[in-house]
Backbone as a ProteinNet text record, in pm:
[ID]
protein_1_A
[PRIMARY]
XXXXXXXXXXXXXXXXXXXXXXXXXXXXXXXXXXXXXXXXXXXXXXXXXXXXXXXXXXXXXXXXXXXXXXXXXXXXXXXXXXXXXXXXXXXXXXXXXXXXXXXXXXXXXXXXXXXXXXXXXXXXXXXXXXXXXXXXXXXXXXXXXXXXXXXXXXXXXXXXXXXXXXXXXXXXXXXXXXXXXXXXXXXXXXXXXXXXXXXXXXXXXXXXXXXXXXXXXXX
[TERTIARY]
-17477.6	-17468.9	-17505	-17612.9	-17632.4	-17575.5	-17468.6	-17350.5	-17213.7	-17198.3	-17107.5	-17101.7	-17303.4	-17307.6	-17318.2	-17396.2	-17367	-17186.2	-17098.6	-16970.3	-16907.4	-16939	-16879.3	-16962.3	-17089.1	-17145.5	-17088.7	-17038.2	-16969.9	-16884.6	-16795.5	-16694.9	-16737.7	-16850.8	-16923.8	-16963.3	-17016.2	-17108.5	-17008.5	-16876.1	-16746	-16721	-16664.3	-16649.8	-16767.4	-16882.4	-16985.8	-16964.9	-16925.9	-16923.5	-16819.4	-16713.8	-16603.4	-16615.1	-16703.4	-16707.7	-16770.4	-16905.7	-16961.5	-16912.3	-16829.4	-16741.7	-16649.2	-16569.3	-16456	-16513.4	-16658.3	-16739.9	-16770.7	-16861.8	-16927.6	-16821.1	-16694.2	-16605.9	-16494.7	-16494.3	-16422.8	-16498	-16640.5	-16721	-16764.8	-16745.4	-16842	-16709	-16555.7	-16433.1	-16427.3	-16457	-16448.4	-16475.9	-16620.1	-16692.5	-16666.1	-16623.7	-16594.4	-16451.7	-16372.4	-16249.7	-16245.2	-16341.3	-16373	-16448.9	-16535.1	-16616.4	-16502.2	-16401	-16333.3	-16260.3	-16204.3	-16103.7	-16185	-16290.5	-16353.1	-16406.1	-16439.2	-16444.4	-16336.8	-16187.3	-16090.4	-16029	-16068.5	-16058	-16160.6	-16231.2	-16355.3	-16321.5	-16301	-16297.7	-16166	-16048.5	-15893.5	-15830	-15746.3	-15584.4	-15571.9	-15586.7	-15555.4	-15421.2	-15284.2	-15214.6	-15272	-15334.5	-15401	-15487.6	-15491.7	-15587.8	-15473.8	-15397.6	-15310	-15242.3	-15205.4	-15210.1	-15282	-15420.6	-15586.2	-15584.6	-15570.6	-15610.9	-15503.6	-15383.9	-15338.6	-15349.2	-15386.8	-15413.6	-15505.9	-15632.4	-15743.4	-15723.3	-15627.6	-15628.2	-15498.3	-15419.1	-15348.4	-15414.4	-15505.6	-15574.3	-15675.9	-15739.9	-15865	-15804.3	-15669.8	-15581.4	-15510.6	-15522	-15424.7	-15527.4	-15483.4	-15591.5	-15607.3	-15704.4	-15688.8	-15648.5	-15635.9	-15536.4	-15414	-15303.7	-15140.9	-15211	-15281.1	-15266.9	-15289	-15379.4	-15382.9	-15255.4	-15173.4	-15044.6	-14934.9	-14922	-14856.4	-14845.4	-14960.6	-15016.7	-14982.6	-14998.7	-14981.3	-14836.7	-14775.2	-14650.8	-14573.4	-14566.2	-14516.6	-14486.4	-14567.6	-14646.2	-14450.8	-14458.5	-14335.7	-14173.5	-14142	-14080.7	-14034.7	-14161.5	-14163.9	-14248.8	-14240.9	-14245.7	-14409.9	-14527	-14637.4	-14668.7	-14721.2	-14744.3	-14845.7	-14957.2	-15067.9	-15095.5	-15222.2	-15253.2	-15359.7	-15399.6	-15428.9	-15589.6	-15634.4	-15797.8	-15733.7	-15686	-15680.1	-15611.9	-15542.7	-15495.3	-15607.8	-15703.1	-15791.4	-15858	-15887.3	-16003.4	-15957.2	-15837.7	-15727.4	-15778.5	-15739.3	-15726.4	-15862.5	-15974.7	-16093.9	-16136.4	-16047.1	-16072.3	-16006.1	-15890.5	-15815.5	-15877.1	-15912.8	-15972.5	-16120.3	-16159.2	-16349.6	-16319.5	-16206.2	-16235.1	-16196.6	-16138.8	-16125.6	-16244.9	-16297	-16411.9	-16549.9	-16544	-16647.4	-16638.3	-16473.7	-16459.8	-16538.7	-16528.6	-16561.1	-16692.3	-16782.9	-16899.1	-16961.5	-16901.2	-16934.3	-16935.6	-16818.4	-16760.7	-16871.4	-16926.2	-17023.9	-17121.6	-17208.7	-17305.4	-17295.1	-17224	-17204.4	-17167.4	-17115.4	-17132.5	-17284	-17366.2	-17483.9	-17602.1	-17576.1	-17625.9	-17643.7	-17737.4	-17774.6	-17666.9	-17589.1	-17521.7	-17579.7	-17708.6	-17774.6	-17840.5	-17866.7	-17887	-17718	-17628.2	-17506.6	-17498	-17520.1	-17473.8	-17569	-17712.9	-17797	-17760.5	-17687.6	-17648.8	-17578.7	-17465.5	-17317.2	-17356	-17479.7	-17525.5	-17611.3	-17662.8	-17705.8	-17648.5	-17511.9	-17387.5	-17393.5	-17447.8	-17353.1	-17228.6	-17205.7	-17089.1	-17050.4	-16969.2	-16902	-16964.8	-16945.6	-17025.4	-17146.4	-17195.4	-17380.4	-17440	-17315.7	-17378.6	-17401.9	-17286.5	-17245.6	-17336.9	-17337.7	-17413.8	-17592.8	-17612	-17757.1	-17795.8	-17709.2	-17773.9	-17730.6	-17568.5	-17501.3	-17555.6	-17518.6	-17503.1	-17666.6	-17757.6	-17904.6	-17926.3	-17870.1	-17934.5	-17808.4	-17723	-17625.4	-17646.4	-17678.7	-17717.9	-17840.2	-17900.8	-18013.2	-17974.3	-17894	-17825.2	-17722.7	-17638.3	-17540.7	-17528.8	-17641.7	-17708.9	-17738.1	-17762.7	-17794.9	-17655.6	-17547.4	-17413.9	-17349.4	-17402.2	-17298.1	-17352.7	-17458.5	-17538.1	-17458.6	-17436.6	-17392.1	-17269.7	-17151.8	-16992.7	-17003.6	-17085.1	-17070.2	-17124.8	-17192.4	-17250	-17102.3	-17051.9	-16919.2	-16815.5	-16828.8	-16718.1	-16762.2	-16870.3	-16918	-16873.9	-16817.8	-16798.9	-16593	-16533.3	-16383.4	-16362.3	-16454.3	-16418.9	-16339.9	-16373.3	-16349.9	-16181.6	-16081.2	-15984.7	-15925.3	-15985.7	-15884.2	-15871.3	-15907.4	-15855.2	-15725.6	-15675.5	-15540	-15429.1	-15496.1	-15389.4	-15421.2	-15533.9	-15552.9	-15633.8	-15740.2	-15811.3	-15983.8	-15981.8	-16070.5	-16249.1	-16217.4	-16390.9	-16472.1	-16549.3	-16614.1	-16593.6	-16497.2	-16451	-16315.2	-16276	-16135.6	-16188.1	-16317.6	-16385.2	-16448.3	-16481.6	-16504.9	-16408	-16310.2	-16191.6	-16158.6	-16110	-16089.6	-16177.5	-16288.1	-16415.7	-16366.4	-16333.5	-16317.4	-16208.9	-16123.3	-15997	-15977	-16083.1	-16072.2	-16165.8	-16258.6	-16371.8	-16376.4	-16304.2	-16347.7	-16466.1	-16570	-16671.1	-16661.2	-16699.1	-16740.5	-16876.4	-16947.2	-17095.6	-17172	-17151.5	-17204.2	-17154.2	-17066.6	-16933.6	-16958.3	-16973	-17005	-17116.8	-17199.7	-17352.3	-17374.5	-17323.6	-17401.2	-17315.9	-17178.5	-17110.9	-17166.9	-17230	-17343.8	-17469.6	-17510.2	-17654.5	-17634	-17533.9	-17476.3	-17449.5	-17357.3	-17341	-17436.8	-17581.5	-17708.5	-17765.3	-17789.3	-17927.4	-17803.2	-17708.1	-17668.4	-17614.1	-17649.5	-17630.1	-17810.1	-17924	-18070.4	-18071.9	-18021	-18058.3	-17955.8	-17854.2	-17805.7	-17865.8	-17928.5	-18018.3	-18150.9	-18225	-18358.5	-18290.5	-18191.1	-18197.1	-18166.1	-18049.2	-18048.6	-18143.9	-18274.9	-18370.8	-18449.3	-18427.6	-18512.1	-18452.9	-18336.1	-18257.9	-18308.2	-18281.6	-18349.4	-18463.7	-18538.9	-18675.7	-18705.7	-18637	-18587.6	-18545.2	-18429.2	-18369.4	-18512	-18529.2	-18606.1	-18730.4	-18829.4	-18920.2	-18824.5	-18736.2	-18651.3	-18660.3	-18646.4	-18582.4	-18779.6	-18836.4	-18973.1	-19041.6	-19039.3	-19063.4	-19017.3	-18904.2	-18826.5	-18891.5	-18928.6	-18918	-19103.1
-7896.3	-7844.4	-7696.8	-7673.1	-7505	-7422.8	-7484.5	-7389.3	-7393.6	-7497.6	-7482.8	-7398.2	-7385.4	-7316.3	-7118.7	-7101.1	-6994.5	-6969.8	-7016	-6977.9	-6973	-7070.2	-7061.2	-7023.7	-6948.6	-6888.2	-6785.2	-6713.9	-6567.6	-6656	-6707.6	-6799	-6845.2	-6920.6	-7012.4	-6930.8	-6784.1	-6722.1	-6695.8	-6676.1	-6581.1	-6714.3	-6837	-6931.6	-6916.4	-6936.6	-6934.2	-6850.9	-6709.2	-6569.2	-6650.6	-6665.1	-6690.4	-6810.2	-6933.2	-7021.7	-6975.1	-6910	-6848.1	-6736.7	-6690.3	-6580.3	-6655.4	-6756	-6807.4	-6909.7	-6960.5	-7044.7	-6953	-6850.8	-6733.1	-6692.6	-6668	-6565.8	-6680	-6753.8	-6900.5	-6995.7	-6969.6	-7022.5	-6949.9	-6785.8	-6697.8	-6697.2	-6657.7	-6628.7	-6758.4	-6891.5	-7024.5	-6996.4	-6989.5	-6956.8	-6898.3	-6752.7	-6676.8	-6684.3	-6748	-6804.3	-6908.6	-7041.5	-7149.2	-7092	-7033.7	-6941.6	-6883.5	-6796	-6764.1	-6878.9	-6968.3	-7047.5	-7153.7	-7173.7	-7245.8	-7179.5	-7057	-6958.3	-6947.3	-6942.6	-6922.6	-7041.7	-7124.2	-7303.5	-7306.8	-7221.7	-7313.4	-7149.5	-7050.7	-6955.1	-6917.3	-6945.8	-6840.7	-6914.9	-6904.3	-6942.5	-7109.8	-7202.8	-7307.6	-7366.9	-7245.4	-7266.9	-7309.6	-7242.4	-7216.2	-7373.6	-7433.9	-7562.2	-7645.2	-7685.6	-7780.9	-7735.4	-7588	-7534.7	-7578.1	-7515.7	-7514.7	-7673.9	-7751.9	-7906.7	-7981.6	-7885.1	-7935	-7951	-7748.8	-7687.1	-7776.8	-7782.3	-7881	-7981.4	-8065.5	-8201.9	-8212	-8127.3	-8123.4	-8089	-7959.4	-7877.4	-8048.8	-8129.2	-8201	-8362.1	-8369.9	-8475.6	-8482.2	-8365.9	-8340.7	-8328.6	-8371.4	-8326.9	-8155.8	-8116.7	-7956.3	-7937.2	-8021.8	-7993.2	-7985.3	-8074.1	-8073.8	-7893.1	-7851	-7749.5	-7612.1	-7633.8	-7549.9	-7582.6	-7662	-7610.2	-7548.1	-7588.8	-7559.8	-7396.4	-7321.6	-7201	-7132.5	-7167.2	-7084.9	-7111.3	-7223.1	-7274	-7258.6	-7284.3	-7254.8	-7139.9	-7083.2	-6947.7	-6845.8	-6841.3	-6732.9	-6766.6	-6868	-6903.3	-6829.3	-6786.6	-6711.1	-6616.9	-6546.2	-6414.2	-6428.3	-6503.6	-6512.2	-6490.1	-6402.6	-6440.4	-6381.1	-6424.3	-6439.1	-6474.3	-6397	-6459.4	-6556.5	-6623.1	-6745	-6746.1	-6657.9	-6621.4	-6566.6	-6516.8	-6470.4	-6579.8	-6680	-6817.2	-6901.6	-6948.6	-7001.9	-6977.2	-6848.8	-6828.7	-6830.7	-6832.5	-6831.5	-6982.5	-7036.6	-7190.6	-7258.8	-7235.7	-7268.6	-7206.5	-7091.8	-7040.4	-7100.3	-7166.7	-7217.9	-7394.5	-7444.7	-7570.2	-7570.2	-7494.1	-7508	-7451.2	-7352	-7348.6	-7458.9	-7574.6	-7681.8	-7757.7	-7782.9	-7844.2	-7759.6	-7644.8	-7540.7	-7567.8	-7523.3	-7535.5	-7669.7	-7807.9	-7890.5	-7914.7	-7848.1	-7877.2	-7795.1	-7622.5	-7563.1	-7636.8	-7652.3	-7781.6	-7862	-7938	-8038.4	-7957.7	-7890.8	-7740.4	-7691.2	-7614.3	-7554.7	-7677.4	-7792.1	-7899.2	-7947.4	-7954.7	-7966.5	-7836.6	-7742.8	-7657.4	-7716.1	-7703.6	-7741.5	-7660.2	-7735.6	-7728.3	-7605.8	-7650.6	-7550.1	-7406.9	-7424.9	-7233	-7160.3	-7214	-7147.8	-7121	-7250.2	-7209.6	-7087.3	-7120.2	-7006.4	-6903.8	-6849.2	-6674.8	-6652.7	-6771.1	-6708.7	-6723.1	-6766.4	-6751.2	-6614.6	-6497.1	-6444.2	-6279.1	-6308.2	-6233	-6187.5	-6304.6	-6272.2	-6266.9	-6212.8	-6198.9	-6314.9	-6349.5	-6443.4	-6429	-6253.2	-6198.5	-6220.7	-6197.7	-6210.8	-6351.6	-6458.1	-6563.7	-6662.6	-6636.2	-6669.3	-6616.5	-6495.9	-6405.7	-6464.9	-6464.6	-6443.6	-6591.8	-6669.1	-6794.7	-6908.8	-6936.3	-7012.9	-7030.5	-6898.8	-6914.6	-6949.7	-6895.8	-7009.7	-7122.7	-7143	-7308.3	-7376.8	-7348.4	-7412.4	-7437.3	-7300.2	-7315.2	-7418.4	-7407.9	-7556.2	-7646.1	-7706.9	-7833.1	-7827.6	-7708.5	-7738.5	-7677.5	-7642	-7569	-7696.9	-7762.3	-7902.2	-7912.4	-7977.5	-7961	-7834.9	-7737.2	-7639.2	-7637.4	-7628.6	-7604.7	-7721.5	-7861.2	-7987.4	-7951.6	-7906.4	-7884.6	-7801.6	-7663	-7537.9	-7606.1	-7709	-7752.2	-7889.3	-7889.5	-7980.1	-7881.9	-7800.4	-7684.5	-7630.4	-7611.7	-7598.7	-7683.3	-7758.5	-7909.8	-7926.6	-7847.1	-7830.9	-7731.7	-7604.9	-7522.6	-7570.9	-7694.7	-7715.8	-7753.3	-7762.2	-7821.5	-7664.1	-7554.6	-7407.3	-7434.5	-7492.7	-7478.8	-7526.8	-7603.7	-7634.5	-7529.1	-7402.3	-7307.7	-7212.3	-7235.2	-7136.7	-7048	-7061.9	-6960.7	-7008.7	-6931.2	-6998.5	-7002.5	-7052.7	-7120.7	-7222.9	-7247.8	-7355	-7477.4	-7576	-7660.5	-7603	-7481	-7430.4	-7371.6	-7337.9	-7290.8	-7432.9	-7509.3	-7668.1	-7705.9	-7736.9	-7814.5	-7745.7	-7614.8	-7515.4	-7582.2	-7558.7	-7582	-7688.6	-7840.8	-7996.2	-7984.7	-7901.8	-7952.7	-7885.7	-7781.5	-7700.9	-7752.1	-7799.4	-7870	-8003.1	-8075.1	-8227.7	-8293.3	-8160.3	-8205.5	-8264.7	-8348.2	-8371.6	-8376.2	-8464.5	-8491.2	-8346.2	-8255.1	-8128	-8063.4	-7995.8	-7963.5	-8024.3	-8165.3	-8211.3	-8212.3	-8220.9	-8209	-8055.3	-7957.9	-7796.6	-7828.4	-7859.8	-7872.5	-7958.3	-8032.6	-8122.7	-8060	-7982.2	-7936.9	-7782.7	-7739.7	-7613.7	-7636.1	-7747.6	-7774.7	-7826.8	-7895.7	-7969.6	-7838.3	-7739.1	-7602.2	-7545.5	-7509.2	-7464.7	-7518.7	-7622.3	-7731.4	-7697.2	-7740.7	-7676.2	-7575.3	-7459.1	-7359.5	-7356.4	-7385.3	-7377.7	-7456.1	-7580.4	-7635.9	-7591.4	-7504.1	-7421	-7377.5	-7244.9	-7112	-7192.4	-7290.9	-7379.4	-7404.2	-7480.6	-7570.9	-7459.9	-7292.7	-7155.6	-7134.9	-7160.1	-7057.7	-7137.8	-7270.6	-7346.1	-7352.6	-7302.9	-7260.2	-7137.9	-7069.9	-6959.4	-6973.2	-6992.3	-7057.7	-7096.4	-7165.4	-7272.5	-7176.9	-7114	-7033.4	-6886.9	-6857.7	-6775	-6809.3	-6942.2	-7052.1	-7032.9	-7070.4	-7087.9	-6987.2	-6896	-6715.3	-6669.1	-6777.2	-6637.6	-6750.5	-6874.9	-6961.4	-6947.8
18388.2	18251.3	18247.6	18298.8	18304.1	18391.4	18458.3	18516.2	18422.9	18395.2	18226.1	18172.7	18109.9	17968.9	18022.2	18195	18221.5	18193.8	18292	18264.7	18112.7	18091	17887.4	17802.8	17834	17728.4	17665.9	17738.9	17607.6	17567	17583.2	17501.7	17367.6	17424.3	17307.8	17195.2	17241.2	17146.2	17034.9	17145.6	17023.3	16961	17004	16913	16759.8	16811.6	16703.2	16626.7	16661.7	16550.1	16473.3	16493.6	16443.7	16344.8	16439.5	16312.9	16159.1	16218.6	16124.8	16023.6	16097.3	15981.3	15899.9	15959.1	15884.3	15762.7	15811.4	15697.8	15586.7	15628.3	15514.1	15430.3	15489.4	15421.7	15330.7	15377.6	15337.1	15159	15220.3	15099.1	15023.8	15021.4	14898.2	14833.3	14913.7	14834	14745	14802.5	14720.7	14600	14625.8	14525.7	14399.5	14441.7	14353.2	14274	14378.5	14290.2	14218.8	14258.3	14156.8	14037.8	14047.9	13914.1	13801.8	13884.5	13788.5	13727.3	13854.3	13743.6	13675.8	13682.8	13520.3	13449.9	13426.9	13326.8	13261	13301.2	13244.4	13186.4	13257.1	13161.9	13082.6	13095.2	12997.6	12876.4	12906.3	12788.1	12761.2	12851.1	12826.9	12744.2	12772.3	12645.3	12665.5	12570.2	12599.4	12716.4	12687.6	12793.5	12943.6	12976.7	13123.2	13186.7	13076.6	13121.5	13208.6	13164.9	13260.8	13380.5	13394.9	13563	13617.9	13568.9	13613.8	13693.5	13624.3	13603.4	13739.1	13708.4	13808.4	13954.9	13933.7	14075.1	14147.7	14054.6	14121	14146.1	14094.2	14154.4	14284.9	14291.6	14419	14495.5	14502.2	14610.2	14623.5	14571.3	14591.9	14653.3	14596.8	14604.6	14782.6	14831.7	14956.5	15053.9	15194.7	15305.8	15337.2	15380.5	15427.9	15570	15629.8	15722.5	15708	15633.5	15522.1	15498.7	15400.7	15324.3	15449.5	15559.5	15632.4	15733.9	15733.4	15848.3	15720	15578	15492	15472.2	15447	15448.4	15570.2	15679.2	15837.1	15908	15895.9	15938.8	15810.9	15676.2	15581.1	15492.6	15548	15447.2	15505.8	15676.8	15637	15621.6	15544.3	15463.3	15303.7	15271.7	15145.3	15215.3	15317.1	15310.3	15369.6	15373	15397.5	15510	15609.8	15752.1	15769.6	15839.1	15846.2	15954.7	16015.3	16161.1	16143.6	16258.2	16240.8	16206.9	16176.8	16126.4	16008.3	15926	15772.3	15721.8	15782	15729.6	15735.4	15780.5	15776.8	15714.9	15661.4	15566.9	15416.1	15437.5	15291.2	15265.6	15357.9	15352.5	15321.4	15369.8	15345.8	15204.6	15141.4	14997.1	14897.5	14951.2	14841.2	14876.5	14927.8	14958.1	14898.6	14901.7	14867.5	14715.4	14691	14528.7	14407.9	14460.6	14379.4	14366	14460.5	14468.5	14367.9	14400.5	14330.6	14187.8	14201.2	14041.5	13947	13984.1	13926.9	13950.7	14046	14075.7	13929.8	13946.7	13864.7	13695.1	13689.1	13530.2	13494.7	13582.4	13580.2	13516.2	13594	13597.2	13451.7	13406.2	13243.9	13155.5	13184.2	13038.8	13046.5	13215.9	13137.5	13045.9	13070.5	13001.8	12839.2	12767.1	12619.7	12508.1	12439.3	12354.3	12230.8	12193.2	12150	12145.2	12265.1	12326.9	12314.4	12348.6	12366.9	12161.4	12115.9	11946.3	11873.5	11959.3	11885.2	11912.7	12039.9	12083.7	12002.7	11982	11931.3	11778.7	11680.2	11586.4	11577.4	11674.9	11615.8	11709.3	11701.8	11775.1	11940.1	11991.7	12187.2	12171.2	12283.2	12311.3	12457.1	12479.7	12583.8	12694	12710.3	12850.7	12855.2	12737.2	12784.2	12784.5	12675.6	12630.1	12789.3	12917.2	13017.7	13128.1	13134.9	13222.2	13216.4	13057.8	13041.2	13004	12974.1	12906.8	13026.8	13001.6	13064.5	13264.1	13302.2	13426.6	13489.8	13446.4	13490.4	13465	13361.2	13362.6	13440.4	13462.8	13537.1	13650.6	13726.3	13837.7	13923.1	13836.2	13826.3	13887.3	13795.5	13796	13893.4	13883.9	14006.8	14140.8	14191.4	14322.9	14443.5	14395.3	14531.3	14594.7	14440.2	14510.6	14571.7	14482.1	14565.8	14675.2	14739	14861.5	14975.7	14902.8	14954.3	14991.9	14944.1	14961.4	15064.8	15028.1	15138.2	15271.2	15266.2	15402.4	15438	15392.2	15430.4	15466.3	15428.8	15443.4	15638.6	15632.2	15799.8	15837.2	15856.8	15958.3	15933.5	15802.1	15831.5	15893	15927.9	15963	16146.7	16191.8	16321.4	16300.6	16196.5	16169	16193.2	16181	16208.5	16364.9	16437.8	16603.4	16598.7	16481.2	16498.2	16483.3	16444	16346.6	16501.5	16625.5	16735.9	16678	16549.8	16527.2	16646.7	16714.9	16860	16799.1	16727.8	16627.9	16753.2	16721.2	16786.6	16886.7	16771.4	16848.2	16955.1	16902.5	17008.3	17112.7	17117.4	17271.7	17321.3	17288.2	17325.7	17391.4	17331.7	17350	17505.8	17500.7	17643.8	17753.4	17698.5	17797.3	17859	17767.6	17846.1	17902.1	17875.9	17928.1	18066.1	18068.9	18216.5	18333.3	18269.7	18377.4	18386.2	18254.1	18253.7	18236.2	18189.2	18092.9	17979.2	17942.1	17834.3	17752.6	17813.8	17750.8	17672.5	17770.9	17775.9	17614.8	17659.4	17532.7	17424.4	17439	17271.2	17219.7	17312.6	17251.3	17220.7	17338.2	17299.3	17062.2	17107	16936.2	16813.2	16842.8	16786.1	16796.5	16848.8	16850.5	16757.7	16772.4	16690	16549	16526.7	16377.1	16308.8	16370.7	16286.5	16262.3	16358.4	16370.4	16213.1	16196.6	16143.2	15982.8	15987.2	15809.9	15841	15891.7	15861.8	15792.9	15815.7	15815.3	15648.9	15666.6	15492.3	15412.1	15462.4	15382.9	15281.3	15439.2	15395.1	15268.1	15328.2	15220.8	15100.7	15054.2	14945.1	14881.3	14956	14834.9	14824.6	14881.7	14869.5	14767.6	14718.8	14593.8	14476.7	14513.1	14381.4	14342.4	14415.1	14361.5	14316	14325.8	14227.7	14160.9	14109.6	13985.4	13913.1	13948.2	13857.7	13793.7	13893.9	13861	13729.8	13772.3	13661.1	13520.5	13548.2	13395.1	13336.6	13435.6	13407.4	13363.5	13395.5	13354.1	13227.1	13203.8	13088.3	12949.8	12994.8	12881.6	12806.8
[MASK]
+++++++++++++++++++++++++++++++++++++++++++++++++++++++++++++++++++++++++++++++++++++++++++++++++++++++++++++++++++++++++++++++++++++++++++++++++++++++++++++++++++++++++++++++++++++++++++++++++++++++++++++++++++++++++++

């Protein structure tokens, strides 16, 4: 095993950067694109709800592997072409923002009916009522899950070795198929993906204790 991990260690390390970039960059874009699109269901033009409604239930309805060969094998068809790391992270953005979105949904219907009526009774505006009221207490409530999805999202990231973006399991896979290791290979990949759901765990139940002390401070 420690002539393995000497020979496939730079390998491994670049796999790791890579998993780790395509997760980070995969789940903040989620993020920020599920945020918008239930802001815009929850505040825009009534038109917009049944796209919305749709988008999410195809994107949540379909596997992300269908949607990641659709995107990378499909994409230059209509003109899309993409190498196989900016397709993956597309793909992990348009996959984690359905999910966000409804985590988020959940999150702002529990917020109190009443704080939102008292702002807009003594003139907020959308922005502040959201910014300053809405988005803390939401977060409360919907921080375990989001913390929960983004830590599921580490564990699809091993489905981009299919598109050749060389993540984790695509420096694994190399590894067995050149030495006929196995045992080794799957455990260093099992011992990598637990240290690394820990560690999103910590900073998680760290944010929610912030949150919470925030809510606790201002009240």
């Amino acid at each position: 095993m420690t002539e393995i991990i000497q020979r496939y260690g730079p390998d491994l390390l670049t796999g790791f950067g890579y998993t780790i970039l395509s997760w980070a960059l995969g789940t903040l874009l989620g993020l920020v694109l599920g945020f918008m699109i239930e802001i815009a269901r929850r505040f825009g033009p009534a038109f917009l709800r049944y796209p919305i409604r749709a988008y999410v239930e195809f994107v949540r309805g379909t596997p992300f592997l269908v949607q990641l060969f659709v995107l990378y094998y499909g994409g230059p068809l209509i003109g899309l072409r993409l190498d196989a790391l900016p397709a993956g992270i597309l793909g992990l953005t348009i996959y984690g923002s359905a999910y966000f979105t409804e985590i988020l949904r959940a999150g702002f219907d529990a917020v109190p009916v009443g704080q939102v009526e008292a702002a807009r009774a003594i003139g907020f505006r959308n922005t502040t009522i959201i910014t300053r009221i809405m988005v803390p207490v939401m977060m409360v409530s919907a921080l375990p899950a989001l913390v929960n999805f983004a830590i599921i999202l580490t564990k699809e990231t091993v489905i981009l070795s299919m598109i050749t973006v060389p993540e984790i399991m695509f420096q694994t896979q190399t590894m067995m198929s050149e030495t006929f290791a196995f045992v080794a290979p799957i455990l260093i990949l099992a011992l990598f993906f637990w240290g690394f759901v820990e560690l999103i765990s910590r900073f998680g139940r760290r944010l929610e204790r912030r949150f919470t002390h925030y809510l606790l401070d201002r009240s």
